[in-house]
Legacy VTK file of the C-alpha trace (Angstrom):
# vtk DataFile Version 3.0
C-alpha trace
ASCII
DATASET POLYDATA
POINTS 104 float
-8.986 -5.861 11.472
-7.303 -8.416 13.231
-4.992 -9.320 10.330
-3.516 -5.271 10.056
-3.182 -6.126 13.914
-1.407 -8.572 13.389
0.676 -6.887 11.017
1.197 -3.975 12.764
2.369 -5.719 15.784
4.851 -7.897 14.201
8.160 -6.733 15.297
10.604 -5.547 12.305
13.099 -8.125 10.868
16.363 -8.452 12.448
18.894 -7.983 9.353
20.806 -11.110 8.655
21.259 -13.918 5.458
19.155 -15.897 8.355
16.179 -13.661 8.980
12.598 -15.309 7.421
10.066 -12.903 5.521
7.616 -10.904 8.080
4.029 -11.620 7.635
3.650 -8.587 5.868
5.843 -9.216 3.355
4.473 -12.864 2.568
0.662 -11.179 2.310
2.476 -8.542 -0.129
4.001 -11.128 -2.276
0.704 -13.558 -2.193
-1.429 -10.036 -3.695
0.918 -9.392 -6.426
1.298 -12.617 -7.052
-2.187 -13.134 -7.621
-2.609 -9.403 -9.083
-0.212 -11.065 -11.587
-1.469 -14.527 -12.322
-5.040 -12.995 -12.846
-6.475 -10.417 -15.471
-7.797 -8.369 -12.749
-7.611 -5.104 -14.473
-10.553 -5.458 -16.660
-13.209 -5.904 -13.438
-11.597 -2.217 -12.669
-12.320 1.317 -13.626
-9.589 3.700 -14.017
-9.675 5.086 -10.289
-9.626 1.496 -8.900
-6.227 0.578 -10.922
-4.755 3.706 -9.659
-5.664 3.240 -6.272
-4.047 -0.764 -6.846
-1.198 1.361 -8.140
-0.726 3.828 -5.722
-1.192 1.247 -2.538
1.709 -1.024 -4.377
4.114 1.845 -4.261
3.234 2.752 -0.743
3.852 -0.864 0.114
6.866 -1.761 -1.678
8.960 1.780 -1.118
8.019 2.542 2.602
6.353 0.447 4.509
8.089 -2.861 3.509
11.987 -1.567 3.681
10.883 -0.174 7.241
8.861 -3.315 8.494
11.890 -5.867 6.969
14.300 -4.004 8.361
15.447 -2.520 5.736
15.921 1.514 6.582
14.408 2.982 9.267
11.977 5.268 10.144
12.051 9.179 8.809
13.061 11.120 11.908
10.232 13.572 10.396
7.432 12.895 7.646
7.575 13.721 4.450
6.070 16.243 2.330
3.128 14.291 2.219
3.222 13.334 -1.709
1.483 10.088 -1.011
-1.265 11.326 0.808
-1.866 13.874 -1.410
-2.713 11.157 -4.395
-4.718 9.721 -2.080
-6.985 12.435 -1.847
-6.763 13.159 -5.683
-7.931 9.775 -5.911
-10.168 9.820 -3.239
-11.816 13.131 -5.250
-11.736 11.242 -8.451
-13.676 8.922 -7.085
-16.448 11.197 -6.098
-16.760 13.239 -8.936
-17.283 10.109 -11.171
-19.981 8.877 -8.761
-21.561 12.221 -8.877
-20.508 13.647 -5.506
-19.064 16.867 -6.534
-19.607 18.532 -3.697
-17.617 15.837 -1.510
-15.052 16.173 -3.928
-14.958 20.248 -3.525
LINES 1 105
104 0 1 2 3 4 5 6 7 8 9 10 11 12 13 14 15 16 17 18 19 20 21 22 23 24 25 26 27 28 29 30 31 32 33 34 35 36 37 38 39 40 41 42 43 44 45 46 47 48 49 50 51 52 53 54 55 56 57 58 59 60 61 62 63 64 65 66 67 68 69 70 71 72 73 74 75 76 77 78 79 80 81 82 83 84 85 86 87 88 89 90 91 92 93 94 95 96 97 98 99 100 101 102 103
């Protein structure tokens, strides 16, 4: 918890050749860093490498570019694509553990 906090109240990066990586970024390059250095995969079913896959994209194409300073903030949300493969995922999850009906 206290490390999101921390994230979360970082203030964005000023742009500039002189601005330093946010916190959030360094933690983002140390996981795929490791994600890449390791054979992780094979510990993971399908629905866990998805979910790796899915938080990645998240990470790299919106919160990131927002956080560095790199675009801003969508005056209004979006259609909601990500959070929609997160439930898919999320339902995935629970029909392979048996939980149909959470998955209804």
């Amino acid at each position: 918890h206290w490390l999101c906090d921390a994230v979360m109240q970082e203030p964005r990066r000023l742009p500039g050749p002189d601005a330093s990586p946010t916190l959030f970024q360094n933690i983002a390059d140390a996981f795929s860093g490791m994600r890449r250095r390791v054979a992780w995969s094979k510990y993971f079913n399908a629905f866990e490498r998805v979910k790796v896959k899915s938080i990645d994209l998240s990470v790299t194409r919106y919160f990131l570019p927002v956080k560095n300073g790199d675009k801003e903030l969508p005056r209004k949300a979006d259609k909601g694509q990500m959070l929609s493969l997160n439930i898919l995922e999320a339902m995935y999850q629970d029909t392979a553990w048996g939980n149909d009906a959470n998955a209804a």
